[in-house]
PATI-708819 format. One line per 10 residues: number of its first residue (from 1); for each residue x, y, z of C-alpha. Coordinates in Angstrom, 2 decimals. Example, Ala and Ser with C-alpha at 12.3 -4.5 7.8 and 13.67 -1.06 7.14 Angstrom:
REM residues 2
1) 12.30/-4.50/7.80; 13.67/-1.06/7.14
REM end
This chain:
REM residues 109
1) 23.67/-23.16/-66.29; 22.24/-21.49/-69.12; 24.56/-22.59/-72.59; 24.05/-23.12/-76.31; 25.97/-25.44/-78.32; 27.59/-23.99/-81.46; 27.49/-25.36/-85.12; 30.89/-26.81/-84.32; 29.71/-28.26/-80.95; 31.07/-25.48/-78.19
11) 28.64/-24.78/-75.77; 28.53/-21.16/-74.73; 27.56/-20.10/-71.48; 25.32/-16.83/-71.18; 23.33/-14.99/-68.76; 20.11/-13.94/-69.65; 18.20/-11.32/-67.60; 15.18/-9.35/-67.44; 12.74/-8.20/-70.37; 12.45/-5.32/-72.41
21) 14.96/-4.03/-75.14; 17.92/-6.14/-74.87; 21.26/-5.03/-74.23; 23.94/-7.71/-75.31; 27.34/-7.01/-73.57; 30.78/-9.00/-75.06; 33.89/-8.62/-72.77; 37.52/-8.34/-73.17; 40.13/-10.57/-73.21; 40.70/-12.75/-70.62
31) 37.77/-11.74/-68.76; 34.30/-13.14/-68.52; 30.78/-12.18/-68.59; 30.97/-11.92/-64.69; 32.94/-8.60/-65.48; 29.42/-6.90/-66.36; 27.55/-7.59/-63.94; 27.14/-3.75/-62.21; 26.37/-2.33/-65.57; 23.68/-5.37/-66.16
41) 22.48/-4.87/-62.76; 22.26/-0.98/-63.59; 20.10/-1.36/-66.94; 18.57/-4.34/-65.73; 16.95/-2.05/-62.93; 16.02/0.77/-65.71; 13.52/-1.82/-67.69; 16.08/-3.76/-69.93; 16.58/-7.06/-70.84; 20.51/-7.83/-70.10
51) 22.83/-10.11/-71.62; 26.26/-11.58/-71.01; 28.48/-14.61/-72.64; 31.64/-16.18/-71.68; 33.57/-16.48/-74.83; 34.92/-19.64/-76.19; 37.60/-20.60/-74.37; 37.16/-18.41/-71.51; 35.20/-18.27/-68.51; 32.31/-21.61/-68.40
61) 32.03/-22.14/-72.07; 33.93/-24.60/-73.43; 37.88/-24.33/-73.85; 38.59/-25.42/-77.15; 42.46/-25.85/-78.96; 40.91/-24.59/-81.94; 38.46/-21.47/-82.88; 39.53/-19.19/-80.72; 39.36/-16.05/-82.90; 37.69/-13.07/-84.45
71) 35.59/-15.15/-87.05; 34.78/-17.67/-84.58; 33.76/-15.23/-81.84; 31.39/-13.35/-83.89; 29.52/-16.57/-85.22; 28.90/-17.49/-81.58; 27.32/-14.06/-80.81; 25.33/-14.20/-84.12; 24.09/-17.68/-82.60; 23.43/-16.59/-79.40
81) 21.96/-14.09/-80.55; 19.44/-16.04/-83.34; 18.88/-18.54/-80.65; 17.27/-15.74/-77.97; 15.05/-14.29/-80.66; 16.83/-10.76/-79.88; 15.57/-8.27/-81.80; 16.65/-4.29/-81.78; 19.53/-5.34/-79.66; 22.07/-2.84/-78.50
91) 25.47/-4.60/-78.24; 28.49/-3.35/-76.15; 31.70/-4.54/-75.95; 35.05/-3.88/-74.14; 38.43/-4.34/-75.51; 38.35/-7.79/-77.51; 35.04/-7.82/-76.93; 34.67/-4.25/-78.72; 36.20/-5.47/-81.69; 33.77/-8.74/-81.56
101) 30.70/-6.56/-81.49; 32.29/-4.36/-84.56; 32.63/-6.94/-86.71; 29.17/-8.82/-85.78; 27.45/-5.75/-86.54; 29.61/-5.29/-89.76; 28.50/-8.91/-90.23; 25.13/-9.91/-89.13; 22.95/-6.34/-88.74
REM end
């Protein structure tokens, strides 16, 4: 099971398919990344690299009592993000998750 472990030591579960120019995709609340898997199937097929996490404290990342919010969220992306190497990423989120990629590319782009 692909995971990376955070600065504060929550590892992050992600899914990590395909090559080409990556599309990162952040989910809403209480969902997982399991909940994108047509539309990472569908780009996946048209030449792209794909990519999924389960938030902190949902899905198979960790479940911690603390850091569960905006400011924590986005750091996890920004590490997942460092740690694949992605560069000229497109990032899509739904619900929660659109909020997450807002402020990550408010943040980190």
């Amino acid at each position: 099971m692909p995971t990376i472990t955070t600065t504060d030591g929550v590892n992050i579960f992600y899914k990590d398919w395909g090559s080409g120019q990556p599309i990162v995709f952040s989910h809403g609340w209480p969902l997982s990344a399991d909940d994108w898997d047509a539309q990472m199937t569908f780009f996946l097929h048209h030449g792209y690299r794909v990519l999924a996490h389960d938030r902190r404290g949902h899905g198979r990342s960790d479940q911690p009592s603390t850091g569960n919010d905006m400011d924590h969220w986005v750091a996890d992306l920004a590490a997942l993000t460092e740690h694949l190497n992605l560069r000229d990423a497109i990032h899509i989120g739904h619900s929660t998750g659109g909020g997450e990629v807002a402020r990550y590319a408010a943040r980190h782009q």
